[in-house]
Structures are given as structure tokens and as C-alpha cells.
DRENDO-1510 file (C-alpha; in Angstrom, 1 decimal, always signed):
<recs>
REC; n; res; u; v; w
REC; 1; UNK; +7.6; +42.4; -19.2 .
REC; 2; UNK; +10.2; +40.0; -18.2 .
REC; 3; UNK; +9.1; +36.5; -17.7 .
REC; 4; UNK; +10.0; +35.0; -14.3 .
REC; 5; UNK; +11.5; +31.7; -14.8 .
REC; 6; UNK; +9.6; +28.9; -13.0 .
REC; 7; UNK; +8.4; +25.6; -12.8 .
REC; 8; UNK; +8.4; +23.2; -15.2 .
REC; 9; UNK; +12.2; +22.8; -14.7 .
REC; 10; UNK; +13.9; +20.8; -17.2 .
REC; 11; UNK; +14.2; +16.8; -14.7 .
REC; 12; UNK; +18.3; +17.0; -16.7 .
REC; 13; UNK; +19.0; +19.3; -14.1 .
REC; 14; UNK; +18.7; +16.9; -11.8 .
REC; 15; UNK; +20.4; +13.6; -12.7 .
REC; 16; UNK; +24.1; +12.8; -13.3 .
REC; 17; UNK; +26.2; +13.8; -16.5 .
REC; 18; UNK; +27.3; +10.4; -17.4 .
REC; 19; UNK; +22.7; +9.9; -18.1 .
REC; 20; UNK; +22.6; +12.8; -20.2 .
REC; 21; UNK; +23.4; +11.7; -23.5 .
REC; 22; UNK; +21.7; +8.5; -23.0 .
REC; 23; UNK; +18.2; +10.2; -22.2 .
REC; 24; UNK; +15.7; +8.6; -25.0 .
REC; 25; UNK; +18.3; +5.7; -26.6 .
REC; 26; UNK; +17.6; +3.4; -24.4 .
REC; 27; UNK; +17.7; -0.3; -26.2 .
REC; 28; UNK; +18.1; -2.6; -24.1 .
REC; 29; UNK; +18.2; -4.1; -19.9 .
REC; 30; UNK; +18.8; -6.7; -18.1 .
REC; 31; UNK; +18.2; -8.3; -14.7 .
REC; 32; UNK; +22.2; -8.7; -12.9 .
REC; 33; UNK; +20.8; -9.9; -10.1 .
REC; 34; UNK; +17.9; -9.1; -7.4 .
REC; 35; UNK; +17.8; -5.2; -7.4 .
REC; 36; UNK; +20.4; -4.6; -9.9 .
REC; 37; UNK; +19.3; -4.0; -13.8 .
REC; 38; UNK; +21.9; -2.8; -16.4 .
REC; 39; UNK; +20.4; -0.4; -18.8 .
REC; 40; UNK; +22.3; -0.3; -22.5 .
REC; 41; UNK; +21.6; +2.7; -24.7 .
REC; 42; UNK; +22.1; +3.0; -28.6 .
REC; 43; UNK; +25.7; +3.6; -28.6 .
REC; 44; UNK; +26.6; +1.0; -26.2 .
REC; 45; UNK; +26.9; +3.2; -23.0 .
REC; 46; UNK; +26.1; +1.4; -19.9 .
REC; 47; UNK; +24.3; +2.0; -16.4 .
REC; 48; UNK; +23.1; +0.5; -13.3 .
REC; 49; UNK; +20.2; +0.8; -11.0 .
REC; 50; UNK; +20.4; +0.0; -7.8 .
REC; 51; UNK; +17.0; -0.5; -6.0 .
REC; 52; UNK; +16.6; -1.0; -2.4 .
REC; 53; UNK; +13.8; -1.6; +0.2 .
REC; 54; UNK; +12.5; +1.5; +2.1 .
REC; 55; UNK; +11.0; +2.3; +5.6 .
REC; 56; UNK; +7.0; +2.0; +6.2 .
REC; 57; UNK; +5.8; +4.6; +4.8 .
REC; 58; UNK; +8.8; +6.1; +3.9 .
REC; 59; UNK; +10.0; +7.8; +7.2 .
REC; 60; UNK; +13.2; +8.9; +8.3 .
REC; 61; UNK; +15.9; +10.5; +10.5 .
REC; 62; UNK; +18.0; +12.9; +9.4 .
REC; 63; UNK; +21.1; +10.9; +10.4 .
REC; 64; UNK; +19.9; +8.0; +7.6 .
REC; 65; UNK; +18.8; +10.7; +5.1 .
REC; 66; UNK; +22.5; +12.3; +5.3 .
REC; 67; UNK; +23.7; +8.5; +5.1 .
REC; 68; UNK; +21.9; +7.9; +2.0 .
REC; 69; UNK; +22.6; +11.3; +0.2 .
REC; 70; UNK; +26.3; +10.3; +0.8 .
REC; 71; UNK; +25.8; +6.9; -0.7 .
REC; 72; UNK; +24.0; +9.2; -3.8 .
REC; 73; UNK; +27.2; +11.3; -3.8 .
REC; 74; UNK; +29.8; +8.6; -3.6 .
REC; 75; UNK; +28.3; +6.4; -6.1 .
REC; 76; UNK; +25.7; +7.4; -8.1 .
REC; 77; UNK; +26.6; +10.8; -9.3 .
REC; 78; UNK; +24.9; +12.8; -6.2 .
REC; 79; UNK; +21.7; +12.1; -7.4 .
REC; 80; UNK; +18.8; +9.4; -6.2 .
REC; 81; UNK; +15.2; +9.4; -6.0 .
REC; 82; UNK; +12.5; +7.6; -4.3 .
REC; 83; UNK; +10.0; +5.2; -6.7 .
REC; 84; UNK; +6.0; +5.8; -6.6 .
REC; 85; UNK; +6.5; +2.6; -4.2 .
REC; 86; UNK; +8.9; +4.2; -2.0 .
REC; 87; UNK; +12.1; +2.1; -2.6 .
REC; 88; UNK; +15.5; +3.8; -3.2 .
REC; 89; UNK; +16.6; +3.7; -6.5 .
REC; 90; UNK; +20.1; +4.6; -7.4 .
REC; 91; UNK; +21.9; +5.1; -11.2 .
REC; 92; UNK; +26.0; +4.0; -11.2 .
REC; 93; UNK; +28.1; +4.0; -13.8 .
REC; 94; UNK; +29.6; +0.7; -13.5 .
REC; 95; UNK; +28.9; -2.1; -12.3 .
REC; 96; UNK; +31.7; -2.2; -9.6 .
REC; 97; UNK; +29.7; +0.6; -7.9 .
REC; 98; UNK; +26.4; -1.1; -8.0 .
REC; 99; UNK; +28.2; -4.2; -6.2 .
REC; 100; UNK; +29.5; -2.1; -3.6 .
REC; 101; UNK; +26.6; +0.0; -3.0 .
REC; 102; UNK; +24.8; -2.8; -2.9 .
REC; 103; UNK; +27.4; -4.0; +0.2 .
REC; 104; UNK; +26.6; -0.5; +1.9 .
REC; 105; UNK; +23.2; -0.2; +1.7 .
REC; 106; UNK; +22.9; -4.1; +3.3 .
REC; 107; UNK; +25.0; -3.0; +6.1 .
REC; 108; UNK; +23.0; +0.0; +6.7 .
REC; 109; UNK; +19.9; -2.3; +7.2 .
REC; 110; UNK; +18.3; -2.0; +3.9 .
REC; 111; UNK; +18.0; -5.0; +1.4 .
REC; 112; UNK; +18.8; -4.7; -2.3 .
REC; 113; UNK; +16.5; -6.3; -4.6 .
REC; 114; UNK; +12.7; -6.3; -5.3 .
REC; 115; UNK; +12.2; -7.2; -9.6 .
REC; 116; UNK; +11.4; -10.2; -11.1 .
REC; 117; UNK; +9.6; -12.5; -8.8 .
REC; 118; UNK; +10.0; -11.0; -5.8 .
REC; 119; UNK; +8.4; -8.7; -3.6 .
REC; 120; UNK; +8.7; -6.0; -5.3 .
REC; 121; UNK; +7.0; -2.9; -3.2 .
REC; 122; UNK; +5.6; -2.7; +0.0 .
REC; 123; UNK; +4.3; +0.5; +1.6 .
REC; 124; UNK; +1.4; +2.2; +3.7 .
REC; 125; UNK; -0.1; +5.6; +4.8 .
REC; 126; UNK; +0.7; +7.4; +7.6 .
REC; 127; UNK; -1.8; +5.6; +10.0 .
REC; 128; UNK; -2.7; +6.9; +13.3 .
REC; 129; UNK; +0.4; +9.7; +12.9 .
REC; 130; UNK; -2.1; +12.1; +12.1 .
REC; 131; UNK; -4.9; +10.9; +10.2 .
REC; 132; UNK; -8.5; +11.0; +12.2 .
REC; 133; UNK; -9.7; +8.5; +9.9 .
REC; 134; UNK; -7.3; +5.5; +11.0 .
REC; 135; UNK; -9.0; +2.3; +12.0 .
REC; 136; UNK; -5.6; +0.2; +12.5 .
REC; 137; UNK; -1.9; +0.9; +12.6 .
REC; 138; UNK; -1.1; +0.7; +9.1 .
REC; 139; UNK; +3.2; +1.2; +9.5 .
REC; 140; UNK; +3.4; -1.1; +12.1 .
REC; 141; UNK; +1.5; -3.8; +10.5 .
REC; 142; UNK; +3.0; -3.1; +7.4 .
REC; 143; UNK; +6.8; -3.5; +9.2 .
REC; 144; UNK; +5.6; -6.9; +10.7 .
REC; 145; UNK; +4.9; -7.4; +7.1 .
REC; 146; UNK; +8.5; -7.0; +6.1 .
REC; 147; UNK; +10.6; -8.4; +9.2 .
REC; 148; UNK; +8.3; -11.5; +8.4 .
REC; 149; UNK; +8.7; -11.7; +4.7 .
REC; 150; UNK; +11.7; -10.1; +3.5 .
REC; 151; UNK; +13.6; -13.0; +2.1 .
REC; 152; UNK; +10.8; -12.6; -0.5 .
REC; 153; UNK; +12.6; -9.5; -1.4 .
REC; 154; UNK; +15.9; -10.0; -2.5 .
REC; 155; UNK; +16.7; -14.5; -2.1 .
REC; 156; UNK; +13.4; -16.2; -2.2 .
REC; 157; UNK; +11.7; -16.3; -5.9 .
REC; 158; UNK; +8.7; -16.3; -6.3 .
REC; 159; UNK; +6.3; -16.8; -9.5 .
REC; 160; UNK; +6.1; -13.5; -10.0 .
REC; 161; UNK; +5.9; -9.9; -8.7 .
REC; 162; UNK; +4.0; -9.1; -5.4 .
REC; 163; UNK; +2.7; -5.9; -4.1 .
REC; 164; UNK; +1.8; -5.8; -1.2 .
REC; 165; UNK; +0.4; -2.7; +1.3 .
REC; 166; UNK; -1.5; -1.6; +4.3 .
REC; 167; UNK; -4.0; +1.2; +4.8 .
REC; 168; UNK; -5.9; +2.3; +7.7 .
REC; 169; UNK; -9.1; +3.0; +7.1 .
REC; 170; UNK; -11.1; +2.1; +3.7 .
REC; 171; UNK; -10.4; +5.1; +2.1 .
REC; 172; UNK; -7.1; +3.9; +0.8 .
REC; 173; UNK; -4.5; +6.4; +0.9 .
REC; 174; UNK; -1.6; +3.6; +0.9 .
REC; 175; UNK; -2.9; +2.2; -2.4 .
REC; 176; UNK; -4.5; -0.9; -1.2 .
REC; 177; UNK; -7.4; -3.1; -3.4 .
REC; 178; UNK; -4.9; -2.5; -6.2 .
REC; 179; UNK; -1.9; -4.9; -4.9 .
REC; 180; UNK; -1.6; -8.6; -4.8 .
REC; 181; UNK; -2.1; -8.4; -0.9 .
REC; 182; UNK; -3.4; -5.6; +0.9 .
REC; 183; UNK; -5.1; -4.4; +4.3 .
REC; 184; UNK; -7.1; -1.8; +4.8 .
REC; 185; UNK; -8.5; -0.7; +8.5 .
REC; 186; UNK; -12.3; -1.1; +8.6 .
REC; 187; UNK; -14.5; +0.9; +11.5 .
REC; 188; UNK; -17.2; -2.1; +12.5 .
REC; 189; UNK; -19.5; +0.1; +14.7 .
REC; 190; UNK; -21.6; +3.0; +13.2 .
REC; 191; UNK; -20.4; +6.5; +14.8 .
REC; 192; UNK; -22.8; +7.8; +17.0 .
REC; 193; UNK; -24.1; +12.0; +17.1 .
REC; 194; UNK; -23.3; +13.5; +20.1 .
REC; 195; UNK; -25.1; +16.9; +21.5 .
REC; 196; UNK; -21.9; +18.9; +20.3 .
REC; 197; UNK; -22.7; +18.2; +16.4 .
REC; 198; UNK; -25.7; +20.8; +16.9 .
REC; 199; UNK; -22.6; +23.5; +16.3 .
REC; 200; UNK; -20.9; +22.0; +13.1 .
REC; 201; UNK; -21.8; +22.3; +9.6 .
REC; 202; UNK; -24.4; +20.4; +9.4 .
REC; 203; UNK; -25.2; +20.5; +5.7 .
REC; 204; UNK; -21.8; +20.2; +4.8 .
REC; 205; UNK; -21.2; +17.0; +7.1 .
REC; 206; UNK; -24.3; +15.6; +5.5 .
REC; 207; UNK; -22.8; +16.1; +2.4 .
REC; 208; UNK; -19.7; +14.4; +3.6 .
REC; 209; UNK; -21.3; +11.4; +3.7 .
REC; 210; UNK; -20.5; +9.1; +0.6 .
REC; 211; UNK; -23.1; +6.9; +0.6 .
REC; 212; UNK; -25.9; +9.3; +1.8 .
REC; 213; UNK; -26.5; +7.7; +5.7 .
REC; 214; UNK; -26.4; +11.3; +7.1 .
REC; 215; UNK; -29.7; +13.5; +7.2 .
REC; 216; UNK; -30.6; +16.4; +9.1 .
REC; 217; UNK; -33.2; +15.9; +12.1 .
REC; 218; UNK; -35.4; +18.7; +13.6 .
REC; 219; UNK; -36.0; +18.4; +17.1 .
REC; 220; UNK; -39.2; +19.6; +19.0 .
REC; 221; UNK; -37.2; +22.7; +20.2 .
REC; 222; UNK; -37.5; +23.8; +16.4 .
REC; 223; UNK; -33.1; +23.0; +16.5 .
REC; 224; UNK; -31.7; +20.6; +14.2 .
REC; 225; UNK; -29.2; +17.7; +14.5 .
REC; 226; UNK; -28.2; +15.1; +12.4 .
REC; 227; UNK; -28.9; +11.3; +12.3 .
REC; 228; UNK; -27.1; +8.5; +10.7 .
REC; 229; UNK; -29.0; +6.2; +9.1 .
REC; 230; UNK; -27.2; +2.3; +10.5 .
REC; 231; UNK; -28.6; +0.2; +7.3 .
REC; 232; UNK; -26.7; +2.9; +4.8 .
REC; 233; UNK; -24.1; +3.4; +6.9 .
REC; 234; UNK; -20.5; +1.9; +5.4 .
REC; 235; UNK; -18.5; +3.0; +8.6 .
REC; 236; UNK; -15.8; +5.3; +6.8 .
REC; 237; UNK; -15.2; +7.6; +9.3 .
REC; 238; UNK; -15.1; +10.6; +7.0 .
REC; 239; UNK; -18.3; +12.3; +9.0 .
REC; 240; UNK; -15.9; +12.2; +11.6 .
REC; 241; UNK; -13.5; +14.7; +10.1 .
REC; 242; UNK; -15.8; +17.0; +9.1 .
REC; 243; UNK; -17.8; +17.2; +12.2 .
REC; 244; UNK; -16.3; +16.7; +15.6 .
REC; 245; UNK; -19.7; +16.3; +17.2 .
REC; 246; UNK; -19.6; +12.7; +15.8 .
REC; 247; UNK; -17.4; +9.8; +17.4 .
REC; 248; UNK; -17.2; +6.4; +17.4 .
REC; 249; UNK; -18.1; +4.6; +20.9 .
REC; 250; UNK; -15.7; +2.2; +21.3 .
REC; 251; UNK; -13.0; +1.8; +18.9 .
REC; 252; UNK; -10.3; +0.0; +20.9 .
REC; 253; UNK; -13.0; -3.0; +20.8 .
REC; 254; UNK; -14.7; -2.6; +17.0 .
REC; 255; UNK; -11.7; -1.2; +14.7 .
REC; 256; UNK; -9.5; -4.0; +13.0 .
REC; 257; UNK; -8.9; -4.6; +9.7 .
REC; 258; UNK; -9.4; -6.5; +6.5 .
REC; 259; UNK; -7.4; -8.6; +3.9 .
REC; 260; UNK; -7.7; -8.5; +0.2 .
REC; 261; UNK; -6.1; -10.3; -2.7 .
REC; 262; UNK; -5.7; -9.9; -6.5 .
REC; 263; UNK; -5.6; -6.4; -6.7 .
REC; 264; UNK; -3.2; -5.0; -9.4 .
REC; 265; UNK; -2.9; -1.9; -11.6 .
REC; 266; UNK; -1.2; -2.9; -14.6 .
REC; 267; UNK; -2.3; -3.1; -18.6 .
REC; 268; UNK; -0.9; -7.1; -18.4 .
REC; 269; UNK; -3.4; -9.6; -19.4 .
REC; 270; UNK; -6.8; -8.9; -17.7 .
REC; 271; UNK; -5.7; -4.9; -16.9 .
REC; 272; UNK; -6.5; -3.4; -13.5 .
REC; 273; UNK; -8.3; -5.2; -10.9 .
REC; 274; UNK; -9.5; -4.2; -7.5 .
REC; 275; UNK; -8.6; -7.1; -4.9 .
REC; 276; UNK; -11.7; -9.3; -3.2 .
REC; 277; UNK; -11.6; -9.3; +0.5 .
REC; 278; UNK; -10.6; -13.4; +1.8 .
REC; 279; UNK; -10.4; -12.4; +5.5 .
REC; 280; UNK; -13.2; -9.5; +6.5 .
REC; 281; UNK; -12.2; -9.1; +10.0 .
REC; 282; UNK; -9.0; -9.2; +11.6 .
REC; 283; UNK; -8.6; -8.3; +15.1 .
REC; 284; UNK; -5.8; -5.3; +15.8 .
REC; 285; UNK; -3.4; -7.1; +17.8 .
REC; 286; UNK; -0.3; -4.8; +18.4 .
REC; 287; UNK; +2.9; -4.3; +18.2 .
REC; 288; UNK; +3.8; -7.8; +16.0 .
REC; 289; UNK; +0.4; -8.8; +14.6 .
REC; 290; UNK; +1.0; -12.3; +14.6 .
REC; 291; UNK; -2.2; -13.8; +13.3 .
REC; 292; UNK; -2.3; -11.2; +10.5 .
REC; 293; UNK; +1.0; -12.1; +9.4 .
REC; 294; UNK; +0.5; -15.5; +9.4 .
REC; 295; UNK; -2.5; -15.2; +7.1 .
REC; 296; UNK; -0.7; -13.7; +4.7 .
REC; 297; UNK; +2.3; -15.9; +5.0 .
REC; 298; UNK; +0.0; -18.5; +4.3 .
REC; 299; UNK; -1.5; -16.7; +1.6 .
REC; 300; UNK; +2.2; -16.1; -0.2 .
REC; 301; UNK; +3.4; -19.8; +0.6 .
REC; 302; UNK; +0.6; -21.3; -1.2 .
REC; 303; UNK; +0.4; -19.2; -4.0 .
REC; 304; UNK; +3.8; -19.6; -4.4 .
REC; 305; UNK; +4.0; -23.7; -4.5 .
REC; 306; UNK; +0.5; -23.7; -6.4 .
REC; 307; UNK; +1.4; -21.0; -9.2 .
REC; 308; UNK; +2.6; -20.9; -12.4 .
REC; 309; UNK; +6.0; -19.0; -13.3 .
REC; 310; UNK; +4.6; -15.6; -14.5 .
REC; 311; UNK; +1.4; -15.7; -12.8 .
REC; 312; UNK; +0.8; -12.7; -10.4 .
REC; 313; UNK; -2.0; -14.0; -7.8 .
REC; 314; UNK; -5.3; -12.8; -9.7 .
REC; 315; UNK; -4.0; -14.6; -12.5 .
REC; 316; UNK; -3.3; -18.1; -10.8 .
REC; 317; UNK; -7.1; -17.2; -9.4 .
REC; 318; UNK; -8.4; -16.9; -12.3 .
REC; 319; UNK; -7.6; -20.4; -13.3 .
REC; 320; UNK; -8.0; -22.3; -10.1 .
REC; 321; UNK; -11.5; -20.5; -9.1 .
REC; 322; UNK; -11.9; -19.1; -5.3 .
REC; 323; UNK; -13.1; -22.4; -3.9 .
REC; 324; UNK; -10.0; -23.8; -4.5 .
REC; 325; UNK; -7.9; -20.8; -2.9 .
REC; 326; UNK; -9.9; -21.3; -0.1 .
REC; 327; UNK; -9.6; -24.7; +0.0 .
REC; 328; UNK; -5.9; -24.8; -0.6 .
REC; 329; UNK; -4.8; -22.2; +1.8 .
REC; 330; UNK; -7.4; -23.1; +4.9 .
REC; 331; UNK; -8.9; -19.9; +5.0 .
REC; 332; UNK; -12.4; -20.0; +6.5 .
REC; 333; UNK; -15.0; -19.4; +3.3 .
REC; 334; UNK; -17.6; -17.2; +2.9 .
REC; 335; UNK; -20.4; -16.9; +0.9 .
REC; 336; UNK; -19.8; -13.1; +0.3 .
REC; 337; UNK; -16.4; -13.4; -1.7 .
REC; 338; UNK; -18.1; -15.1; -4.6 .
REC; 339; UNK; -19.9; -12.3; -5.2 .
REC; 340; UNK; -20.0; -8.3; -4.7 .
REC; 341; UNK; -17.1; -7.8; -1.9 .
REC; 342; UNK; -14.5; -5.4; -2.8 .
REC; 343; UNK; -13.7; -2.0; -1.3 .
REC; 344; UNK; -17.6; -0.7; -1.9 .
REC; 345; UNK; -18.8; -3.5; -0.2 .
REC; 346; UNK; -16.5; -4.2; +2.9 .
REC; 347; UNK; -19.0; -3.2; +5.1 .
REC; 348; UNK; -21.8; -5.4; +4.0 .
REC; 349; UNK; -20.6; -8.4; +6.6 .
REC; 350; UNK; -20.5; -5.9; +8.7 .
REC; 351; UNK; -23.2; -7.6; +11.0 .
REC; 352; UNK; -22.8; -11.3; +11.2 .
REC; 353; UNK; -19.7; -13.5; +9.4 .
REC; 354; UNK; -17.5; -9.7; +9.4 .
REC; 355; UNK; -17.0; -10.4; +13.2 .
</recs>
């Protein structure tokens, strides 16, 4: 029998000649300048990575993707890729290309730069595109984010790297409670069961339920329905995917969204840490967000004059203490982020200092 040739492919196939005989010698790199590192192998070869900011979460035309895969061609060997973050990153052979894609990708709207200490990523989920789940506009917040911020990017140092991103509901598909800074949508009301639940899977939307708030109720007709249980009840939405007999009342006036800081997912110093929520309610306010925005300005600006150079946020917390974050950036303090308030606990305030 002949073997039919598949995946795994061999990644060589896909990056330019003048990388291949480098692959695995790698010795040595160093920062040019904002979104430009040259990489020096064991023989002395030389090469260039370009990295540039991306779109929220990563969408596009068709007319920029052709731009950009002619940038790839012209420059960097026909060959680009997008990081885990969603920036562009590009590999040239000289520096003199770097420079000038550099030039074109700043014309085309996108900045070049992001290591060292500056912003480095910045991304989101898709949001109310098409996710059921979505308790804010995670993109849009997100790009309000970056039109705000983005001198942080690529001018502007920093003392060290910041992550920051947006998701819109709890259950974190745009990677949030694991960067400096990042929102995540919160539902404040508990979904209600309407009569049209009677013909989903009942057991298996029980079952949907993380935290165990869904149980199944007989009623006096010998039927069954189900009833959420408000004191368990963490307001994740989920029952709502797997059961369109259950809705939330009134969205437009409960949904909004929460800020966290801290979070990182990196082996340095203290290893990963899930970010603590400073700001457990935020109203959604679109299309600009303004009072979102300026809380995390005012988040950035005083980590920024307070820090030492190296220290990502959770470190420099670690040695002030949170009474003095919230003392030094004016953020209203509450009893609840001295304690158990991370992702699993977001919903705890959600009656009382939440709202």
C-alpha cells in the first residue's frame, strides 16, 4: 500500500531560501529599533524581522491582504506570518529592506514596533460578529484602545512590555486575565427561563451550566422545565447557547464590562498570573468608549511614572501593594480586590459595589 503524503509538512517549505541554512544556529539578536530585531546566526549570516501592529481581531479586506502579500513578496522573500498576538511579522534580508518596509507598512496605516517597553500586543475576539455569548463589543473597544494609545507602540517607552486585550463575555476567548490590562464583558442580570425551554435539552443545558445554578423543575402538569438558581448563578451566558428557551431580559441596560490588571503568562519571575479585577463595572458606552479608555490611560500613565525599568505591572504591584495602586491612580477601592476577585469571582459584586 502506498502511503498518501499528508500533514505534518515540513514549516521549510514555507519560509524564504536565504532562512534555510540558518534554521537552528541562531546566536545572537538585537533590538534596531521599535519593531525591527536583527537576528545573527553561527556563521555570521544576518536577518531582519519586521513586526507591525494588526487590525482588532485580526480582520481584513481582500484589497489589504493582497497589499500585504505584495509587501511579503517584494521584501521579505514571499513569505509572512501572523504572531499568536496577531501582529505582522516579516523576515528581510537586509536591513535596507526592513527600513523601507518599515516606510510602507506606516503609509499603509500600520505602525512598526511593539518589543522592549512598549506595547507589545493588543488583540480581542470576535465580539458580537457572531458569538451569542457577547456581553460588550470587544473590537471596537479594543480599536478605541489603540487610536488612544498607540504612541505606546512604536515612540513612547515604557518600563516594560504591555499586553493588553478585550473579550466579551467572561469566558475569555481573546485571552484576557492573562495580560497586563484586559476587559472582559460581564452579563449583570441572571437569564430568565422562558415557556419555550420546555423543548430543549434539558439535561444537557443543565449540564451546561459551570457552576451547577441550572436544575430541572417538574411542574404540576407532570412536564418539566428548568430553574436557575440566582445565588449560584455567575451570569456566563453559556445556558444561553445551549438552550434558546433562555434569554437575558434586558441586556442593553445590565451588559458592560470589567477591567483587570496583572495578568501575564510568562515563566519570568513569579510565572503566570491571572489579572485581579480594579474596575468591576463599566458601563458599554459605544462607538469611542471614552470613560473606559480613560481608565486605562490612567492605569498605563501611572504605572509608567511609578515603575521600575523592567517591571511589567504585577511586578511593580507586588512591591507597592494594591492600596497604593489605588491610591496612586484614583481608582475608586473596594474591599473585594484584596481578596478572591479574578475571573471565577467576577460575578460576586454582582449585587451591590459591581453596579
Amino acid at each position: 500500500m502506498t502511503a498518501i503524503e499528508g500533514p505534518p509538512r515540513p514549516y521549510s517549505n514555507f519560509i524564504p531560501d536565504y532562512l534555510k541554512g540558518s534554521i537552528g544556529k541562531w546566536i545572537n539578536h538585537t533590538v534596531v529599533r521599535s519593531g525591527i530585531i536583527e537576528h545573527v546566526d553561527s556563521e555570521g549570516r544576518k536577518v531582519y524581522s519586521v513586526k507591525a501592529g494588526s487590525t482588532p481581531n485580526g480582520r481584513y479586506s481582500t484589497e489589504t491582504m493582497r497589499k500585504i502579500s505584495e509587501l511579503a513578496r517584494k521584501y521579505a522573500g514571499g513569505s509572512m506570518r501572523f504572531t499568536q498576538a496577531l501582529n505582522m511579522e516579516f523576515i528581510t534580508k537586509d536591513l535596507e529592506d526592513a527600513q523601507t518596509l518599515t516606510n510602507e507598512l506606516n503609509a499603509l496605516g500600520f505602525p512598526v514596533g511593539g518589543w522592549e517597553g512598549h506595547i507589545w500586543n493588543m488583540t480581542s475576539c470576535a465580539g458580537y460578529f457572531h458569538c451569542a455569548l457577547a456581553a460588550t463589543d470587544a473590537p471596537s473597544i479594543l480599536q478605541s484602545l489603540a487610536n488612544d494609545l498607540h504612541d505606546y507602540f512604536d515612540k513612547e517607552e515604557l518600563p516594560s512590555k504591555l499586553a493588553i486585550s478585550v473579550s466579551g463575555c467572561p469566558s475569555s476567548c481573546g485571552g484576557s486575565f492573562l495580560t497586563d490590562i484586559s476587559i472582559s464583558g460581564i452579563h449583570t442580570e441572571v437569564p430568565v427561563v422562558t415557556d419555550a425551554a420546555k423543548t430543549c435539552d434539558m439535561q444537557g443545558t443543565a449540564f451546561s451550566c459551570p457552576v451547577g445554578a441550572i436544575q430541572l423543575k417538574p411542574l404540576p402538569d407532570g412536564s418539566r422545565t428548568l430553574e436557575i438558581r440566582a445565588n449560584l448563578c455567575i451570569g456566563c451566558g453559556l445556558c444561553l447557547s445551549a438552550c434558546a428557551g433562555i434569554i437575558f431580559q434586558t441586556p442593553e441596560k445590565t451588559d458592560g464590562h470589567a477591567i483587570a490588571i496583572g495578568g501575564k503568562a510568562s515563566a519570568s519571575r513569579y510565572g503566570t498570573t491571572l489579572g485581579r479585577i480594579v474596575v468591576p463595572f463599566m458601563p458599554n458606552e459605544p462607538p469611542h468608549y471614552e470613560k473606559t479608555v480613560a481608565v486605562v490611560r490612567k492605569i498605563v500613565e501611572t504605572w509608567k511614572a511609578d515603575a521600575k525599568k523592567g517591571e511589567r505591572i504585577s511586578d511593580w504591584i507586588d512591591r507597592i501593594g494594591w492600596e497604593k495602586f489605588f491610591m496612586k491612580t484614583g481608582l475608586p477601592f473596594f474591599q473585594q480586590s484584596m481578596e478572591y476577585l479574578d475571573l471565577r469571582g467576577i460575578m460576586t459584586i454582582r449585587e451591590g459595589s459591581g453596579r
